[in-house]
C-alpha positions in Angstrom: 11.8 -205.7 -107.4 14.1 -206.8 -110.0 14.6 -202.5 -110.4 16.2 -203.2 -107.1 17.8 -206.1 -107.4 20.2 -204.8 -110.2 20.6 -200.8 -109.3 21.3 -202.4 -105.2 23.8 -205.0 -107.0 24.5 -207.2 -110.0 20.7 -208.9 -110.9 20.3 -212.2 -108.7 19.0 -215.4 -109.9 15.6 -216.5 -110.4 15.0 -217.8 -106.5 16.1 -214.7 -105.2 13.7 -212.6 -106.9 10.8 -215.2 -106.3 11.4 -214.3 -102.8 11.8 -210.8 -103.0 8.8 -210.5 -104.8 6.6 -211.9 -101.7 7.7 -209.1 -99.2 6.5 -205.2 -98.3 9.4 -202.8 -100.0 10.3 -201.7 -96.5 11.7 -205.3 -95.9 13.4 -205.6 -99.2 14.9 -202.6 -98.8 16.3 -203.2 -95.2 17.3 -206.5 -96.4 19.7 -205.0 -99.0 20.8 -202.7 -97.0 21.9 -204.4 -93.7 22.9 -207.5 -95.8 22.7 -211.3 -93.6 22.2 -211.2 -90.4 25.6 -212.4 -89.3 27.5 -210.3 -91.9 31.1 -210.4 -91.3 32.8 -208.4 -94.3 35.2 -210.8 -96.3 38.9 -209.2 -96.7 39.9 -209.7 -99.9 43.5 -210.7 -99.9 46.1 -211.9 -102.0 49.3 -211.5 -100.0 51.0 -210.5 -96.5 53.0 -207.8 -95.8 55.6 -210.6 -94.5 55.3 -212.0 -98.3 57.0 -208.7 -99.7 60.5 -208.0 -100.1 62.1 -205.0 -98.3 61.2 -202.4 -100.1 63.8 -199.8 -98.1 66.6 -202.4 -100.3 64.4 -201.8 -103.6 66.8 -198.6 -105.5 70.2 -201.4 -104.2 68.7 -204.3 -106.0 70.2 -205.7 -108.9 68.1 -205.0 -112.4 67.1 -208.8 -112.1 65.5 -208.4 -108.5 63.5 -205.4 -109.2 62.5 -207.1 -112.1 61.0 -210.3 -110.1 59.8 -207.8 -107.9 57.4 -206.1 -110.8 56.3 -209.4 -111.9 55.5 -210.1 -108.3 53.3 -207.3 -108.0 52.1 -207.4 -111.5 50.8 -210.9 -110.8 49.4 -210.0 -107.3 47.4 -207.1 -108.5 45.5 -209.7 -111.4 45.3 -211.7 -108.2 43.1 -209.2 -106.5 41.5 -208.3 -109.4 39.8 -211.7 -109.4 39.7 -212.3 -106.1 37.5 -209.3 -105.7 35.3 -210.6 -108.8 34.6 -213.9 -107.6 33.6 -211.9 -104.0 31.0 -209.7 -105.9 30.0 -212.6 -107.6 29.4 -214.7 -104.3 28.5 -212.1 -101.8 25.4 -212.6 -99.7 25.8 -208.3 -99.5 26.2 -207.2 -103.2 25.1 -203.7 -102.4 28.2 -203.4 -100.4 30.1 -204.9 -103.6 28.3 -202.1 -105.5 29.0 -199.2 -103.1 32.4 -200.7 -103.4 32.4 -200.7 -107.2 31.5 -197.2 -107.1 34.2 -195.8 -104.7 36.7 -197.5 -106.3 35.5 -195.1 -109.4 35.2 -191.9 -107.1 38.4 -192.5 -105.4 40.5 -194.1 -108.6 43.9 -194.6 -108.0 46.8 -196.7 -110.1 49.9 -197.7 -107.9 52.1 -200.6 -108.8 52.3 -202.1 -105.0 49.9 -204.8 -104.7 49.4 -204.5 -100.6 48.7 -200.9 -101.4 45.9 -201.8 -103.5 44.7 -204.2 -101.3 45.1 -201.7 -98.1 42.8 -199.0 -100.2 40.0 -201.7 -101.6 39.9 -203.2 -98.3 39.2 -199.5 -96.9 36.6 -198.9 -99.4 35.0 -202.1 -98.5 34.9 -201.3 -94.9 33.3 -198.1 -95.1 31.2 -198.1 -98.2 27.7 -198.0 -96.7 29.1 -196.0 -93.3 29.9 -192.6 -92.5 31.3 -190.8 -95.8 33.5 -188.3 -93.7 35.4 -191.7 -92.1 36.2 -193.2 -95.7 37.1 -190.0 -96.9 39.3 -189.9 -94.2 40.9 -193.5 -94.1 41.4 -193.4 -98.0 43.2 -189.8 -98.0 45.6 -191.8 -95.3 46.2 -194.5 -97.3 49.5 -195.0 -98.8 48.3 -195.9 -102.2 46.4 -192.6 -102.7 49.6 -190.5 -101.0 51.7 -192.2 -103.1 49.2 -191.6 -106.4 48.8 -188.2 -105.3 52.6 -186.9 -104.7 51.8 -186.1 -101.4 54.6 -188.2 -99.8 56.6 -185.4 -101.8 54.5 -182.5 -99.7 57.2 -180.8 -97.5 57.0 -177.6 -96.1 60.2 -176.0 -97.6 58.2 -177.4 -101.4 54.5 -177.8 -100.7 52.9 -180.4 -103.5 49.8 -179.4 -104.2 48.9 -182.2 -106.3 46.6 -184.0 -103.2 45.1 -181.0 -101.9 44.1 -180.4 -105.3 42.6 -183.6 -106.1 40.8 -184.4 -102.7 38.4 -180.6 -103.1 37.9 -181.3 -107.0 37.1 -184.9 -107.7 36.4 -186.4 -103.6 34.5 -183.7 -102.0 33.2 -180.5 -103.7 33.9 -180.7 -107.3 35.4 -178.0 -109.6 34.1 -174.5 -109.2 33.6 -174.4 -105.6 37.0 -173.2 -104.6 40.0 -170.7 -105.4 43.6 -171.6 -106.4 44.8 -169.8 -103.1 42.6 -172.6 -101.1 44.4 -175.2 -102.5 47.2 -173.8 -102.0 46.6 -173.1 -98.1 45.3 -176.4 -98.0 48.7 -178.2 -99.3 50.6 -176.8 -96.6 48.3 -178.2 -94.2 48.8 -181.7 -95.8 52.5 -181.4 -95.5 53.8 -184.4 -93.4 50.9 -186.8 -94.2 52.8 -189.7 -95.8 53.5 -193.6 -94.9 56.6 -195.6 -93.7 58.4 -198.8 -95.6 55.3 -200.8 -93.6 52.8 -199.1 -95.6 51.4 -197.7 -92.4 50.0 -194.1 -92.6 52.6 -191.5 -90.4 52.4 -188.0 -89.8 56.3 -186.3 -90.0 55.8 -183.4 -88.2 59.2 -181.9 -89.0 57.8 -181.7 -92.6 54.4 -180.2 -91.8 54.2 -176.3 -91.7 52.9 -175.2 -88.3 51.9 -171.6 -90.0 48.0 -169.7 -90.1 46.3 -171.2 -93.5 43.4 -169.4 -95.0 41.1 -172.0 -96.2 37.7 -171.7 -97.8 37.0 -168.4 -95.3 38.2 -170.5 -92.5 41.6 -169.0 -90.6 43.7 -170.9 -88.3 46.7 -173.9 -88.0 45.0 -176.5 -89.7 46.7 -179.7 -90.5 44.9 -182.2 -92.8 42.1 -183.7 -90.8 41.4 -179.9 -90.2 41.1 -179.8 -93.7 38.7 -182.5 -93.8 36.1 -181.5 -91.6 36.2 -178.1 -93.3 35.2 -179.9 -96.6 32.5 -181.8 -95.1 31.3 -178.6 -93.7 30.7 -177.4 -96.7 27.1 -178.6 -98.5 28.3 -178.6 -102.0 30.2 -181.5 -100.5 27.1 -183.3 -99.7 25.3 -182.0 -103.4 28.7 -183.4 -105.3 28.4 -186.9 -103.7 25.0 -187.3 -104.1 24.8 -186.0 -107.6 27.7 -188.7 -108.6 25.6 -191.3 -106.6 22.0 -190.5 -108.3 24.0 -190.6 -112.1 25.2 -194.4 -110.7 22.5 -195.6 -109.3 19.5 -193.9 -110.9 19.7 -191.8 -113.8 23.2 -190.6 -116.1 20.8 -187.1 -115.8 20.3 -185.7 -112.6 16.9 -184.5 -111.3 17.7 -181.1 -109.7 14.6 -181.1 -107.1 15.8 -184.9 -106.3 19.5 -184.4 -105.5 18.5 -181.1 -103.5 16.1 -183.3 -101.2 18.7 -186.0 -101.2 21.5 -183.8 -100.6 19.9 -182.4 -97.6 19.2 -185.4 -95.2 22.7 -186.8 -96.5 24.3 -183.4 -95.0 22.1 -183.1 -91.4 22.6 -187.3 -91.5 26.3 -186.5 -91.0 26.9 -188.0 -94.0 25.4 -191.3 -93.6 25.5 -193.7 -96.5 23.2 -196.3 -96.1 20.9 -193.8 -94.8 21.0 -192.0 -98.4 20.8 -195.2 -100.0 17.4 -195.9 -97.9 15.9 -192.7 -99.3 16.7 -193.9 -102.6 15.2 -197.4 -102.6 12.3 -196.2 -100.7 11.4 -193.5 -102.9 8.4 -193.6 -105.0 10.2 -192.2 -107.9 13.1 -194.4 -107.8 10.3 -196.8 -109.1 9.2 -194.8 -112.0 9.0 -196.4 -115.2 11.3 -193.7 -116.3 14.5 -194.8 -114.5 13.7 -198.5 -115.0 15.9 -199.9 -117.6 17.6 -197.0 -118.8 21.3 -197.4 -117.0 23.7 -199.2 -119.4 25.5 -201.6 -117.4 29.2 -201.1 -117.3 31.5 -203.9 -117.7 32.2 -205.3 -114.4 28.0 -204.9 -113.5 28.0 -207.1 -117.0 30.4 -209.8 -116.4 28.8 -210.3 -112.7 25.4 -210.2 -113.7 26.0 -213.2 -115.9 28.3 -214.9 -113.6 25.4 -214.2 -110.8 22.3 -215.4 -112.7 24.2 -218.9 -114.0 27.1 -220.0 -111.4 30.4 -220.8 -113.4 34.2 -220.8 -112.6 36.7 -220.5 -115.6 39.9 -222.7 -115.9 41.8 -219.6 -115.8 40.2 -217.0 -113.9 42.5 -214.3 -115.5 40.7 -214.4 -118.8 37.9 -212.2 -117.2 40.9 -209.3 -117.0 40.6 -209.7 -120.8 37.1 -209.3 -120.7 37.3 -206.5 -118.4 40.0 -205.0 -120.9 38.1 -205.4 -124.1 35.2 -204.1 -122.4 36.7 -200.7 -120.8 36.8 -201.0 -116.9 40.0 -202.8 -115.5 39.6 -203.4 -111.8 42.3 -201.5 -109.7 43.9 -199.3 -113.2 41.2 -196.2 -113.7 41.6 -194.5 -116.6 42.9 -190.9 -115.2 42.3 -189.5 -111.5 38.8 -188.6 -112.2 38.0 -192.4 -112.8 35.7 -194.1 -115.5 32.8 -191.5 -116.9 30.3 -194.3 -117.0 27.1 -193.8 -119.0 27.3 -193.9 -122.7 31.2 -194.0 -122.7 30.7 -197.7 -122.0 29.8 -198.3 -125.7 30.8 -197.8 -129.1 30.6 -199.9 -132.4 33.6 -202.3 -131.4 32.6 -202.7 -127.3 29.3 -203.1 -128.0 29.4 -206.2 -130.6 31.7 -207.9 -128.3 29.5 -207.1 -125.2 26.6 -208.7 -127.8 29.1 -212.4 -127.7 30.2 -212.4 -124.3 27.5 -214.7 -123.5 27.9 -217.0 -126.2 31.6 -216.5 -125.5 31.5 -217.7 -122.4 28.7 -220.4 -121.9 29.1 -221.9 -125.6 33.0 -221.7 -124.6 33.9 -220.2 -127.5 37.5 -218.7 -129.2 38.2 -215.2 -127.7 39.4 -213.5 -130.9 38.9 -210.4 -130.2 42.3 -208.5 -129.4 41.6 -206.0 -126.4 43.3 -202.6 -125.7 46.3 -202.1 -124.7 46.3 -200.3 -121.4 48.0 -197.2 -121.9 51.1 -196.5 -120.2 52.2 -193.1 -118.6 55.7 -191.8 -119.2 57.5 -190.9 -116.2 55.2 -193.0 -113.8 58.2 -195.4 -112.7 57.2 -199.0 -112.0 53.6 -198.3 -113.3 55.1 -197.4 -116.6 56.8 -201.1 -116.6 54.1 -202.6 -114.7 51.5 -201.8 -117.2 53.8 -203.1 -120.3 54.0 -206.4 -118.5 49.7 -206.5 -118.1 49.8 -205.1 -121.8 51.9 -208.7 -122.5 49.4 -210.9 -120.9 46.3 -209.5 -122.5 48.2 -210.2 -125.5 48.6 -214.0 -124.9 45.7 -214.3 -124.3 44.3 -213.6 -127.9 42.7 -216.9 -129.7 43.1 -218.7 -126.5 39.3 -221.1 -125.9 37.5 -219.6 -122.6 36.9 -222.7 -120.7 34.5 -222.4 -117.9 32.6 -225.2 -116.2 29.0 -223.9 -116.2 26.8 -224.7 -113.1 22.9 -224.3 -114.8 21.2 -226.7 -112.1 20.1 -223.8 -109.7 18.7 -221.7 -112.2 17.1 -224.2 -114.6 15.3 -225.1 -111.3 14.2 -221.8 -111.0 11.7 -222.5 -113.7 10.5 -226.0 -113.0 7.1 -224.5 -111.7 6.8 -222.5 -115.4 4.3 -224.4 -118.1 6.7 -225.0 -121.2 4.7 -222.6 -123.5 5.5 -219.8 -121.0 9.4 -220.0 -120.5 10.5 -217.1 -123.2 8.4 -215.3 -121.2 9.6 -216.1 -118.3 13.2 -215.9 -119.4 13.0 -212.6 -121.0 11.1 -211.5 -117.7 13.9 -212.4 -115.2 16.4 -211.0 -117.3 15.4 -208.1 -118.2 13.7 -204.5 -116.8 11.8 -204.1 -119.5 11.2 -207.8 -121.6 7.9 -206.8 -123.4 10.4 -205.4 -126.4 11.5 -208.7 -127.3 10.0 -210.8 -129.6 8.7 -214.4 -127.7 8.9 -215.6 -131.9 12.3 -214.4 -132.4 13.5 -215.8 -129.1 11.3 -219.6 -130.1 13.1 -219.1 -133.8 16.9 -219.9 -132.2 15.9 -222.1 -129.0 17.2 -225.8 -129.0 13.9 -227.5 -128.7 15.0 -230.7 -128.3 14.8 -230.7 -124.6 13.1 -228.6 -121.9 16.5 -228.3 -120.3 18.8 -227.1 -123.6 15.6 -224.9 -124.5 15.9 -223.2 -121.2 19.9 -222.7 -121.8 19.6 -221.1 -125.7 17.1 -219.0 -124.9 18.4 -217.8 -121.7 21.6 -217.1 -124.0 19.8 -215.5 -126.5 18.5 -213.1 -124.5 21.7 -211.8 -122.9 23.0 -212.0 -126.5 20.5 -208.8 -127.0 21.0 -205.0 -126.6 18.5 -205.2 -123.9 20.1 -207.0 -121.4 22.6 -204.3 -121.6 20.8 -202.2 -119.8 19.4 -202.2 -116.3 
């Protein structure tokens, strides 16, 4: 079940998997799914609305104000960057933190307004394992995705077609499945979605055109929802979600037969999530020796799983945005509208050595001397531009800096008191990783501190994150 554990979330400690280990699949399955019994989702926020300044003053303030406003949001978007880490790292639900994780990919958006960011992850977090069609529909409305897309801009006298565009290619069918005159239909029946100085979704019918669109051979006075339900009509819709879902959570190539299947029920489910996920964890296949071990973990699934196996809390939380940078994946600023490709563009020579330290880095408390990336700013992008300059600054200051973290190892070394001493490699190696019979128990017993039973548990338990193994999952 550890298969499970780490494709349904981010690994869980020893105990956890004990227990897991003792029930039918069925049960497991259910349990990941529905999550505790009392589940109440956790919001994660960082500010109020009330806590912002007017934003309707923002083009009359002085250079010095919009200045303190940047750093404001700036620092309230690192803010929700860890806040949303420590929630993945403490969630009783982490398949919802994972469905999460991979929305946030599928729907990527950068905007510079911190409440807009929280808005859309707090969506996302909502509706992950719902109905697809709702968070299609409540992230389209959201003001950081309008605003990311140019669609406030959408008017009928200048339709943008930047939106329409976007939500057919990369949120619902994928390229290939429509014509440049349905995108251009479909723009004029997005014209008047936009949101007020609240950052509440609003529909300004002045600015919407009224007139007949043609849209993928549908005919009639659609306005966006319209559009909508028209792309969740469509099945490709249902075969381009489930393919990006069966390369995140099964295999970077996807089975034809098995997305078909998949595809299917997720379409006549009316696009239930958790009931696609069920048919995934269920699956005899899914279980196949051939899919276990073979995903490379991407950053954030790294850091996590770590965090998650041995409890720790940094004196400055912000160093994991360093880790994040060096790494490849910075919470809340994609890459480009298509998100991060995942799979093999998570290593190279440099990302790779450093993914190698981290755990030495972080529970020896070692110097972080590795300088990370520089995000890359985009010309023309207003406060983004800025903002991303002034993130670029703090990763920068960060460089040499000792990552201090005060490391919490009672709950797992417990996990092994019931283990016979010449069986701990092993049993190490056998928690940690899907597939532990390709590391050496000599190589492991060569570096172990064997001085105690306690501080052989720790340098053995770092050694074998320290491997190219544990990269995996």
């Amino acid at each position: 079940m550890q298969h499970l554990a780490w494709r349904a979330g981010f690994g869980e400690t020893l105990p956890v998997i004990s227990e897991w280990e003792k029930r039918r699949r069925k049960e497991i399955v259910n349990k990941v799914l529905i999550g505790p019994k009392r589940f109440e989702l956790e919001s994660v926020d960082v500010i109020n609305a009330t806590d912002l300044p007017d934003y309707k003053r923002f083009k009359d303030m002085s250079a010095d104000q919009k200045k303190a406003v940047r750093e404001m949001n700036t620092q309230g978007i690192k803010d929700l960057n860890v806040a949303w880490m420590n929630m993945m790292e403490k969630s009783e639900h982490p398949l919802r933190e994972k469905m999460s994780l991979f929305w946030h990919g599928h729907f990527a958006c950068r905007t510079q307004d911190v409440l807009y960011n929280q808005q859309l992850i707090g969506v996302i977090r909502e509706n992950a394992l719902g109905n697809f069609g709702d968070l299609l529909t409540a992230v389209s409305k959201s003001p950081a995705m309008l605003q990311f897309l140019n669609n406030q801009q959408n008017r009928k006298q200048h339709p943008n077609e930047n939106f329409a565009r976007e939500v057919m290619e990369l949120f619902t069918m994928g390229r290939g499945h429509y014509a440049e005159t349905d995108i251009k239909e479909a723009a004029r029946a997005f014209t008047g979605w936009g949101f007020d100085e609240n950052g509440q979704f609003v529909f300004r019918e002045k600015q919407h055109d009224d007139g007949i669109k043609n849209i993928l051979g549908k005919s009639g006075n659609y306005n966006g929802d319209d559009v909508l339900k028209i792309l969740l009509e469509q099945k490709t819709t249902a075969t381009f979600i489930t393919t990006k879902i069966f390369r995140y959570f099964v295999d970077d190539t996807p089975d034809t037969a098995l997305i078909q299947s998949l595809s299917d029920k997720f379409y006549h489910s009316g696009y239930d999530i958790k009931t696609l996920m069920r048919e995934i964890f269920m699956a005899d296949w899914f279980y196949d020796s051939k899919y276990i071990g073979n995903r490379i973990k991407s950053p954030v699934e790294l850091l996590i799983g770590i965090r998650r196996t041995v409890p720790m809390a940094f004196e400055q939380e912000e160093v994991m945005l360093v880790f994040q940078r060096i790494l490849g994946q910075v919470l809340f600023y994609p890459p480009n509208v298509a998100g991060w490709p995942g799979g093999r563009s998570w290593i190279d020579s440099s990302s790779l050595m450093f993914r190698l330290r981290i755990p030495q880095v972080i529970l020896y408390s070692q110097v972080l001397n590795i300088r990370p990336k520089e995000l890359t700013p985009e010309m023309g992008d207003g406060g983004n531009y800025k903002m991303t300059l002034q993130i670029n600054d703090f990763l920068k200051r960060q460089f040499a800096k000792k990552v201090n973290a005060r490391i919490n190892w009672d709950p797992y070394i417990q996990g092994f008191s019931d283990t016979p001493r010449e069986n701990l490699a092993d049993a190490i190696a056998g928690v940690l990783l899907q597939q532990p019979g390709n590391i050496k128990k000599s190589l492991l017993e060569k570096y172990a501190d064997t001085g105690s039973r306690e501080g052989y548990i720790k340098t053995v338990t770092i050694d074998v994150m320290s491997t190219p193994e544990y990269q995996l999952c």
